[in-house]
Residue frames relative to the residue before (quaternion, step in Angstrom):
aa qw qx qy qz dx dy dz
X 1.0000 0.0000 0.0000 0.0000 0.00 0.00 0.00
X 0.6499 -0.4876 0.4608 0.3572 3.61 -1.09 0.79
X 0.1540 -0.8010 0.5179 0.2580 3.52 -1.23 0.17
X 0.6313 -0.5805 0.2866 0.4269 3.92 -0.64 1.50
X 0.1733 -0.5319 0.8060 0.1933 3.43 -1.15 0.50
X 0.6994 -0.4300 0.5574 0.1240 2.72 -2.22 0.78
X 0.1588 0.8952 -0.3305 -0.2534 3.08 -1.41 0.48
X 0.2688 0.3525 -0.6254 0.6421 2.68 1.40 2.00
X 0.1420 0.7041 -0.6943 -0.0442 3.90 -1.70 0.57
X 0.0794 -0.7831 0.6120 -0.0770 3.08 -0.92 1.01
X 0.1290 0.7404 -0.6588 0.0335 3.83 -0.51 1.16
X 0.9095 -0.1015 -0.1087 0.3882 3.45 -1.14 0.95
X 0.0281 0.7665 -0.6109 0.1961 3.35 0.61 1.30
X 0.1768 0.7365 -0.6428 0.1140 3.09 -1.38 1.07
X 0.2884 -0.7785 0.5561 -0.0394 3.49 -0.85 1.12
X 0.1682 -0.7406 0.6505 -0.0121 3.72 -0.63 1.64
X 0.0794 0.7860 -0.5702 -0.2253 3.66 -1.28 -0.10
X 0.3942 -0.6830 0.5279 0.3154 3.71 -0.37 0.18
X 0.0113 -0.7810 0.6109 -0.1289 3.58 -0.61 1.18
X 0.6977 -0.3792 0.2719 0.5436 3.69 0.34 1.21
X 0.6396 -0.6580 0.0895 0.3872 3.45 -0.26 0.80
X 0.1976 0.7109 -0.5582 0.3795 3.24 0.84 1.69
X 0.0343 0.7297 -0.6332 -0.2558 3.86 -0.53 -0.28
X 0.1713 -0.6834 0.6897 0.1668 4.01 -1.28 1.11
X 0.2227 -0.7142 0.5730 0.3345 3.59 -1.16 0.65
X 0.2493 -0.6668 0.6548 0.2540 4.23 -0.08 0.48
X 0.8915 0.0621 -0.1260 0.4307 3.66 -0.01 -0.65
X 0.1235 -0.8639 0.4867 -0.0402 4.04 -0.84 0.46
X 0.8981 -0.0316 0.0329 0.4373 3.12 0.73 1.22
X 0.3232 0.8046 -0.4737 0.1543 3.48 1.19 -0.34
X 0.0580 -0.6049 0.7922 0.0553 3.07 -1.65 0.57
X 0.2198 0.5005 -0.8081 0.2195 4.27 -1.42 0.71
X 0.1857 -0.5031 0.8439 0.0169 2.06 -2.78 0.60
X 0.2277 0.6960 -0.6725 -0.1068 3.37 -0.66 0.03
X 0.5878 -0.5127 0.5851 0.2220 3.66 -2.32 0.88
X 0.5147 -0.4415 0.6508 0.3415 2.75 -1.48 0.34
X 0.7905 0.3000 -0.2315 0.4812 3.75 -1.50 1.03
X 0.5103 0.6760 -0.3987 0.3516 3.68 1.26 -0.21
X 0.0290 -0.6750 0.7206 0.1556 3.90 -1.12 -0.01
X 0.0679 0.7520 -0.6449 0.1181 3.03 -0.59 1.30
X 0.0526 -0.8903 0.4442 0.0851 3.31 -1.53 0.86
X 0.3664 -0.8614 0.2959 0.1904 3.43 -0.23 1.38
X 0.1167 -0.9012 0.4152 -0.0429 3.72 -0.17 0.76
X 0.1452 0.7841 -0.5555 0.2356 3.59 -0.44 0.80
X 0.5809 -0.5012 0.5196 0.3758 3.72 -1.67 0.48
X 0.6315 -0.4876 0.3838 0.4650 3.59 -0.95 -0.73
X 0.7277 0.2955 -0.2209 0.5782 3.87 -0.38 0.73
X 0.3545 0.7678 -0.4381 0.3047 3.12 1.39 0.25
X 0.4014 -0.6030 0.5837 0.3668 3.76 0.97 -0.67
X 0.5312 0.6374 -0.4934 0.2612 3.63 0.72 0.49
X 0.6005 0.5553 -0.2672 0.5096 3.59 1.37 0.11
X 0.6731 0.4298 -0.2808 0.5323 3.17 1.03 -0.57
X 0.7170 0.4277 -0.3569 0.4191 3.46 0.78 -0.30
X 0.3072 0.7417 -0.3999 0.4423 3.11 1.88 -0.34
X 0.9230 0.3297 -0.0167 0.1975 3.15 0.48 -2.00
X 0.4155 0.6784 -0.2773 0.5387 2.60 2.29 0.66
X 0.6426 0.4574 -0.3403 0.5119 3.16 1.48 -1.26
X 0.8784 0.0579 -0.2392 0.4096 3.77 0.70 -0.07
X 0.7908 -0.4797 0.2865 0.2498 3.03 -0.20 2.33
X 0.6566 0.5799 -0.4475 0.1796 3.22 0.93 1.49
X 0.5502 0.4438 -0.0717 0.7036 2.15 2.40 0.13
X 0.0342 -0.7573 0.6101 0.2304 4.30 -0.44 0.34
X 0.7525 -0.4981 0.4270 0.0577 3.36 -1.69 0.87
X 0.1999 -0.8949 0.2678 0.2959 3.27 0.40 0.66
X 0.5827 -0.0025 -0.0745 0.8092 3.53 1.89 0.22
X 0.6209 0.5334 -0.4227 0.3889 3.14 -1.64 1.12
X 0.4707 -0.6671 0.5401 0.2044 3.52 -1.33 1.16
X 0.3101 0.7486 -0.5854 -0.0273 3.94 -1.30 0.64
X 0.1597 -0.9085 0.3859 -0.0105 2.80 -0.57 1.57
X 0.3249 -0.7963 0.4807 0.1712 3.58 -0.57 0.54
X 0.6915 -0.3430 0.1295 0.6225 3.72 -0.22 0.53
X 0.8265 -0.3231 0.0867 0.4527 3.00 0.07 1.89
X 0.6585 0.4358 -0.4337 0.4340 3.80 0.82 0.21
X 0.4301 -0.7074 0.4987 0.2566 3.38 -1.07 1.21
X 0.0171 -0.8198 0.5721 0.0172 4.06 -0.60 0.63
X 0.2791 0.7632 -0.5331 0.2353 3.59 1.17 0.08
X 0.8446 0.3549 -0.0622 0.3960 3.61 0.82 -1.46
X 0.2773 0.8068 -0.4812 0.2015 3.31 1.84 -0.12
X 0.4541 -0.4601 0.7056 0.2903 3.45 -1.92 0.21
X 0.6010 -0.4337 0.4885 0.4606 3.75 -1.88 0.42
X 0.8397 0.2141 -0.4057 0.2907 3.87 -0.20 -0.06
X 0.6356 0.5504 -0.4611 0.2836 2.87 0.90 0.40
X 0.4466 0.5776 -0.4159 0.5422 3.35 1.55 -0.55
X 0.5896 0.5679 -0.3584 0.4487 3.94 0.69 -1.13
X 0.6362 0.4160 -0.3597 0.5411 4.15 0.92 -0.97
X 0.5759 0.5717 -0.4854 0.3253 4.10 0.81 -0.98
X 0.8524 0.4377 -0.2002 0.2044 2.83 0.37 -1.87
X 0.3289 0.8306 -0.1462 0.4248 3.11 2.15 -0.61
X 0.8212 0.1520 0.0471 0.5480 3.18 0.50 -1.47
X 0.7549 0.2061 -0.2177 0.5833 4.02 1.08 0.01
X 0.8723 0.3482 -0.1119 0.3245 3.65 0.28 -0.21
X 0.1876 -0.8837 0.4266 -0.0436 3.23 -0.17 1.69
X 0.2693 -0.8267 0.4923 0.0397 3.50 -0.20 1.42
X 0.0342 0.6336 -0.7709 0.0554 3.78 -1.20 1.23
X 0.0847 -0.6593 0.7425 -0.0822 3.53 -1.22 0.83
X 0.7014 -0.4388 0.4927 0.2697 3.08 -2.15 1.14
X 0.7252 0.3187 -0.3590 0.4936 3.85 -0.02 -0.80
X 0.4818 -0.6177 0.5388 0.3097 4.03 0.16 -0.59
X 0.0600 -0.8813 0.4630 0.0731 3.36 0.87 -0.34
X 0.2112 0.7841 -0.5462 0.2055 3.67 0.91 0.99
X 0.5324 -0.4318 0.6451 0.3375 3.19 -1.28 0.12
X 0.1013 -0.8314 0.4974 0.2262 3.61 -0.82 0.79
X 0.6988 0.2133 -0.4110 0.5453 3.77 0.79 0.28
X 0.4028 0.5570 -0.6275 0.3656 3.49 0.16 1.51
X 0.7420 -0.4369 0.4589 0.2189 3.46 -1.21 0.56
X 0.2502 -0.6533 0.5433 0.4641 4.09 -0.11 0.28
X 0.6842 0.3097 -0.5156 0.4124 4.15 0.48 -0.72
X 0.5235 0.5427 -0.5524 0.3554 4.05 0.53 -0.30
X 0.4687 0.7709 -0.3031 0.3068 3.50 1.01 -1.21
X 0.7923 0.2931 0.0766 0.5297 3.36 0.46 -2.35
X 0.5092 0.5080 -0.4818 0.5006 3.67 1.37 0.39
X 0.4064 0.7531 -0.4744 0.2066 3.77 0.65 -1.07
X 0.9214 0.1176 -0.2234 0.2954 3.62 0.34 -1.11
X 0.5622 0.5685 -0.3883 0.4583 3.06 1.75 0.55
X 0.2203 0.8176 -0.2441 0.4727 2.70 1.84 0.39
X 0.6483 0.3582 0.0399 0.6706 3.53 0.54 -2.16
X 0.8674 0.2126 -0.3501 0.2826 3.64 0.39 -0.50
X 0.3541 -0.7958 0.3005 0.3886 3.63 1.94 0.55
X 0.2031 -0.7114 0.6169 -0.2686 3.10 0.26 1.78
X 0.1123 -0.7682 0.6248 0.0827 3.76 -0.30 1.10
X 0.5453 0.6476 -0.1636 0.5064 3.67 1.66 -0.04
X 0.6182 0.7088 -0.3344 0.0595 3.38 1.00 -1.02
X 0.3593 0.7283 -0.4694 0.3466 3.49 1.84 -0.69
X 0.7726 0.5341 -0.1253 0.3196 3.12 0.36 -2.26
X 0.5325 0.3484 -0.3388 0.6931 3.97 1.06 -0.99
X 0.5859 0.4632 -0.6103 0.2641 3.63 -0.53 -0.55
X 0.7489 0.4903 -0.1925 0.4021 3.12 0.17 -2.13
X 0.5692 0.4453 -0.4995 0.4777 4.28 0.63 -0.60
X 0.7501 0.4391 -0.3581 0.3409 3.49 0.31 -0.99
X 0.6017 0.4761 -0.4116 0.4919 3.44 0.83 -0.16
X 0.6067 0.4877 -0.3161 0.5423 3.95 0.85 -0.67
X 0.6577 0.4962 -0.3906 0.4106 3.56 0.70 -0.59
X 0.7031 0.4362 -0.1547 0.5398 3.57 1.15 -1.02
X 0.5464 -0.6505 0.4272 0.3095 4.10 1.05 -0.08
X 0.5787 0.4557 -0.4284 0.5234 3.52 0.96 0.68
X 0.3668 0.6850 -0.6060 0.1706 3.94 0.54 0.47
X 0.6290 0.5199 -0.3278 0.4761 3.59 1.07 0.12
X 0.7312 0.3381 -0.3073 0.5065 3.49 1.82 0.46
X 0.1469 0.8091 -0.5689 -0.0097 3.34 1.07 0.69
X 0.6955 0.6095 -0.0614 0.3755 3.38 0.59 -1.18
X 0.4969 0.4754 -0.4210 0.5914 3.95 1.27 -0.57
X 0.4903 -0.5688 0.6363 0.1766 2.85 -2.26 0.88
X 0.5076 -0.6984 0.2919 0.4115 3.92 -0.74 0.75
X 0.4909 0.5846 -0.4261 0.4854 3.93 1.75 0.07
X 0.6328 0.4938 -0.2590 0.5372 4.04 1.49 0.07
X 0.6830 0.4227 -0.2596 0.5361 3.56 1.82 0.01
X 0.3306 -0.7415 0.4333 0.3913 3.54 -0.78 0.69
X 0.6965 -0.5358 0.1856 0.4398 3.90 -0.98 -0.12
X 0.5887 0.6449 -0.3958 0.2843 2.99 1.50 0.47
X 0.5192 0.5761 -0.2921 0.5597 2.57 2.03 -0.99
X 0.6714 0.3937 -0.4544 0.4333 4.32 0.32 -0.83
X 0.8289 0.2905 -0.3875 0.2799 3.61 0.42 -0.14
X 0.4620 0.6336 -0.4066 0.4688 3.45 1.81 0.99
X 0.6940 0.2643 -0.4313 0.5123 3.64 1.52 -0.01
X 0.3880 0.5810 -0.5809 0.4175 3.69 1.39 0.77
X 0.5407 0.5885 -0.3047 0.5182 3.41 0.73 -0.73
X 0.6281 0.3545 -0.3549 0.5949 4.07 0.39 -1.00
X 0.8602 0.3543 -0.3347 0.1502 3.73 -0.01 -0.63
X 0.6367 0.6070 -0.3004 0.3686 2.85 1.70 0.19
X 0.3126 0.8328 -0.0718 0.4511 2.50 2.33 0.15
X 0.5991 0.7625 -0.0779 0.2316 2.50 1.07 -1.76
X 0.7449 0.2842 -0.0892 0.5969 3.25 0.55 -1.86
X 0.2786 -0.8133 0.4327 0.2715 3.90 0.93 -0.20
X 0.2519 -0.8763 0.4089 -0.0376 2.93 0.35 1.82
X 0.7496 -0.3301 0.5121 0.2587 3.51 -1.44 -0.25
X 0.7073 -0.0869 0.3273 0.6205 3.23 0.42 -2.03
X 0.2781 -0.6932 0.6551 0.1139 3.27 -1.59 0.81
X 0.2851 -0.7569 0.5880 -0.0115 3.58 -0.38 1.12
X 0.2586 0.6638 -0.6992 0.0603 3.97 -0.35 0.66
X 0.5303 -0.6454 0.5437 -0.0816 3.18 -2.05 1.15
X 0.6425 -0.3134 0.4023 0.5720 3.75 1.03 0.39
X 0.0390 0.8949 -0.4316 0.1064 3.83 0.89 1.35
X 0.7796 0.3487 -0.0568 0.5172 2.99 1.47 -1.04
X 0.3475 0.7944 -0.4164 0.2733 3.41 1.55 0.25
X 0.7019 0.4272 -0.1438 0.5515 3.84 1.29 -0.61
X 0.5887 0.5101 -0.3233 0.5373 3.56 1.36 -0.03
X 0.5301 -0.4989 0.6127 0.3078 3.09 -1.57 0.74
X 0.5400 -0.5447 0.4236 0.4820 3.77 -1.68 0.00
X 0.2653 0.7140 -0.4893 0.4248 3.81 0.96 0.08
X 0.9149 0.2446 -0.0115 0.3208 2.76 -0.08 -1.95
X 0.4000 0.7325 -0.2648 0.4829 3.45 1.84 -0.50
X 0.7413 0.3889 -0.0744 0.5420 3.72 0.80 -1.17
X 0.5351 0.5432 -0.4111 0.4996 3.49 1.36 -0.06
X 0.7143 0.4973 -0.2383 0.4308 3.39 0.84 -1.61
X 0.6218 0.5250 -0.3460 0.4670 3.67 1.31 -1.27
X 0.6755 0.3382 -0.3906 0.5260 4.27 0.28 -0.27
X 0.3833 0.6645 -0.5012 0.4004 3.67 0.88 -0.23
X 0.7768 0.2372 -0.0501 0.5812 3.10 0.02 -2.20
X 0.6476 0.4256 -0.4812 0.4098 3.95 0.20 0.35
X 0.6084 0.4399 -0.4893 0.4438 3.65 0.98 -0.48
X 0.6039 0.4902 -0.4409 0.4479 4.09 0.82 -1.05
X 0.6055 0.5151 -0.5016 0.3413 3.80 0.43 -0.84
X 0.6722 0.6145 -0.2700 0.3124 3.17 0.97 -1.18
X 0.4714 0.7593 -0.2048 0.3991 3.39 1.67 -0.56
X 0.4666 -0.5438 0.4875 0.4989 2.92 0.97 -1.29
X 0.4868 0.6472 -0.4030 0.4263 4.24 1.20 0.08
X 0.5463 -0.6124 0.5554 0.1346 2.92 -1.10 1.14
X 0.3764 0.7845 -0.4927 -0.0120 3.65 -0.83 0.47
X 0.1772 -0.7404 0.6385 0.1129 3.45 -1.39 0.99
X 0.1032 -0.7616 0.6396 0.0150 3.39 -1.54 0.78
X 0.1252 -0.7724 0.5984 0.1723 3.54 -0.86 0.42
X 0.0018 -0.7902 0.5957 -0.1440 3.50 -0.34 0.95
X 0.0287 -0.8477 0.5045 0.1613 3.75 -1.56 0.12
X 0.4311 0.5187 -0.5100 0.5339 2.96 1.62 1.56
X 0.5836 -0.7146 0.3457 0.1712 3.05 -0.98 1.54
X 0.5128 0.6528 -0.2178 0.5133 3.17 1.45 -1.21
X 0.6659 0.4671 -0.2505 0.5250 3.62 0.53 -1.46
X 0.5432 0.7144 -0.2170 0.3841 3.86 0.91 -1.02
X 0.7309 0.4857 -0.1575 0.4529 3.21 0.86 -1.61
X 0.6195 0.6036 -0.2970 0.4046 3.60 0.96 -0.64
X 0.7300 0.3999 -0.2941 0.4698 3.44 1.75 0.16
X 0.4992 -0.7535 0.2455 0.3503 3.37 -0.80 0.49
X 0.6686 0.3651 -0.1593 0.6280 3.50 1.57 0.82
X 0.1350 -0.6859 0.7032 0.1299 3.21 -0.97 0.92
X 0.0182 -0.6689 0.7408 0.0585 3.53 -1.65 0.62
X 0.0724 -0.8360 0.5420 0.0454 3.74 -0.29 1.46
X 0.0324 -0.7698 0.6342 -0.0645 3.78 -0.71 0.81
X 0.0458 0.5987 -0.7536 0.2675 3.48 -1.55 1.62
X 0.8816 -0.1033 -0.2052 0.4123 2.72 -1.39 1.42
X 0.7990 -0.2682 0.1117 0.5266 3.88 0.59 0.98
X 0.8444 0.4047 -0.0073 0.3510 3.32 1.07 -1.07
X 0.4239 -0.7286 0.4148 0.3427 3.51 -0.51 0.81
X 0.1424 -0.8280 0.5420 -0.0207 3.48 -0.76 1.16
X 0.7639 0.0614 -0.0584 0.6397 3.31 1.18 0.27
X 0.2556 0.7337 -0.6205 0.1062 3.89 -1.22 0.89
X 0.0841 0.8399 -0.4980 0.1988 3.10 -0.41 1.79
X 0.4110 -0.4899 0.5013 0.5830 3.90 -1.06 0.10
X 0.6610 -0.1920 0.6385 0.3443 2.83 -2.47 -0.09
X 0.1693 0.7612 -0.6120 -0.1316 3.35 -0.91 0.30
X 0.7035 0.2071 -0.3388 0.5893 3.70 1.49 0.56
X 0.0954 -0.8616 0.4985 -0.0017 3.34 0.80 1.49
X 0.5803 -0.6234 0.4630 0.2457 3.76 -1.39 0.81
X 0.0385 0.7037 -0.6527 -0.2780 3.51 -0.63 -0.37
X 0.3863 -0.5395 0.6533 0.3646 3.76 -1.30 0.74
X 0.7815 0.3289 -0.4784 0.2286 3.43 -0.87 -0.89
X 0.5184 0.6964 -0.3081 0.3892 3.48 1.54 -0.65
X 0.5463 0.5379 -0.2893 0.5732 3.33 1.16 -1.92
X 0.5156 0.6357 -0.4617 0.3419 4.24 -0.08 -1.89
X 0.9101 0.3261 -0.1545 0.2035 3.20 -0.07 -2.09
X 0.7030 0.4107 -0.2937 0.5009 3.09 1.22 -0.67
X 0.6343 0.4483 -0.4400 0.4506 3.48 0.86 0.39
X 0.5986 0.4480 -0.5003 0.4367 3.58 1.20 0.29
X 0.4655 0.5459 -0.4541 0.5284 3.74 1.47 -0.77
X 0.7764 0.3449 -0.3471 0.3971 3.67 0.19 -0.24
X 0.5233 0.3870 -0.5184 0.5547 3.93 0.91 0.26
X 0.7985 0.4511 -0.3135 0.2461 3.19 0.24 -0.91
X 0.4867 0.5111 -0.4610 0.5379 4.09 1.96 -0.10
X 0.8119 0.3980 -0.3449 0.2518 3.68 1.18 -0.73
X 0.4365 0.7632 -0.2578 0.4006 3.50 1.68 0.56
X 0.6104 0.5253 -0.1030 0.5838 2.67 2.06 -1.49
X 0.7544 0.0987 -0.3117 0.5692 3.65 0.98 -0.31
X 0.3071 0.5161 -0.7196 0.3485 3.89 -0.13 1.03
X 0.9731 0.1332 -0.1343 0.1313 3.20 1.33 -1.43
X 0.2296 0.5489 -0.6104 0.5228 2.61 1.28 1.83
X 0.3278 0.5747 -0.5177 0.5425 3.85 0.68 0.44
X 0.8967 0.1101 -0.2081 0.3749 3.43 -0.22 -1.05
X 0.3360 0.7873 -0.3489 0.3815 3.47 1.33 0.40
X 0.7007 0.4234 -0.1121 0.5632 3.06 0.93 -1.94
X 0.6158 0.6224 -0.3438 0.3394 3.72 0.99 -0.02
X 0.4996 0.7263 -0.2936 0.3696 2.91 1.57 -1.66
């Protein structure tokens, strides 16, 4: 049988910036692969180079030396529209702020990039991607009428949307409560389960575990890339944290019983 090609590759990626006449190297060498179907999560202190590689893996950023390929296309040397056609057509973006439009519609929202990509369809994909994520009963709410779980569940539909390759999140759960944190984490664990690629950079370990890989990186360089090997489950985490609102509800209200 053939053997799987990656379909993120990266061999000696390295990343220079020019800082007044300082140069900083953010990245030094990388070497990854990730599979198609993988959840991988990418971890690091701050200055770690875990953003920039972030923003290499999605074509927002080119490498100052080094090969990265996407399902077998090489994009290391792309021009701005082409990286602009990559990400377009393979690479769905969630981010810590949500980045909605705020007087747009959540289904106007999750139309945007089928929108740009003239989708004679986009109502129809819009609205699945919202049902897929549990808001088909908000198409229509502004995103100042949604809480931040909900705005970062029709960020989640729109990256969706165009049905990417790979889902790229950025510190998803950094603006969520743990409630809401464990909502978004069985989200992206039920799609993984699909058969969707996803990567996440994050720097809560806890948040970490909920993929099925760790990929640790400090000082430019990957210093550690292992499975999960005590992996989280959200819907698991969900339940026992409602069985726990719901023992601490039951005794407030025998609290206010014993007052009566």
């Amino acid at each position: 049988m053939p053997i799987e090609e990656p379909m993120l590759c990266l061999r000696g990626i390295t990343k220079v910036y020019e800082m007044g006449d300082q140069l900083v190297q953010a990245l030094d060498g990388v070497d990854l692969d990730i599979y198609r179907g993988e959840f991988v999560a990418i971890m690091g202190p701050s200055g770690s180079g875990k953003s920039t590689l972030m923003h290499i893996i999605g074509c927002l950023d080119t490498p100052t030396t080094g090969s990265y390929k996407i399902d077998g296309i090489e994009v290391a040397e792309m021009d701005e529209f082409e990286l602009a056609h990559i990400r377009n057509r393979k690479i769905g973006f969630v981010f810590q702020g949500f980045n909605l439009l705020p007087r747009t519609t959540a289904l106007e929202n999750v139309e945007l990039p089928l929108v740009y990509a003239r989708r004679k369809d986009r109502t129809e994909r819009a609205i699945a991607a919202l049902e897929r994520v549990g808001l088909g009963d908000r198409l229509d709410h502004w995103p100042n009428q949604l809480s931040g779980g909900q705005q970062q569940r029709v960020a989640i539909a729109r990256a969706l949307a165009p049905e990417p390759l790979l889902i790229l999140a950025d510190e998803p759960t950094g603006n969520l409560s743990s409630l809401q944190s464990e909502e978004i984490m069985d989200i992206f664990q039920n799609l993984n389960d699909e058969g969707i690629t996803v990567v996440m950079v994050t720097h809560e370990p806890d948040i970490a575990r909920h993929a099925k890989r760790i990929v640790t990186i400090r000082d430019g360089r990957i210093v550690d890339d292992e499975p999960v090997t005590e992996r989280i489950y959200a819907r698991e985490a969900l339940a026992a944290m409602m069985a726990e609102r719901e023992r601490e509800q039951k005794r407030r209200l025998e609290v206010q019983m014993q007052q009566v």
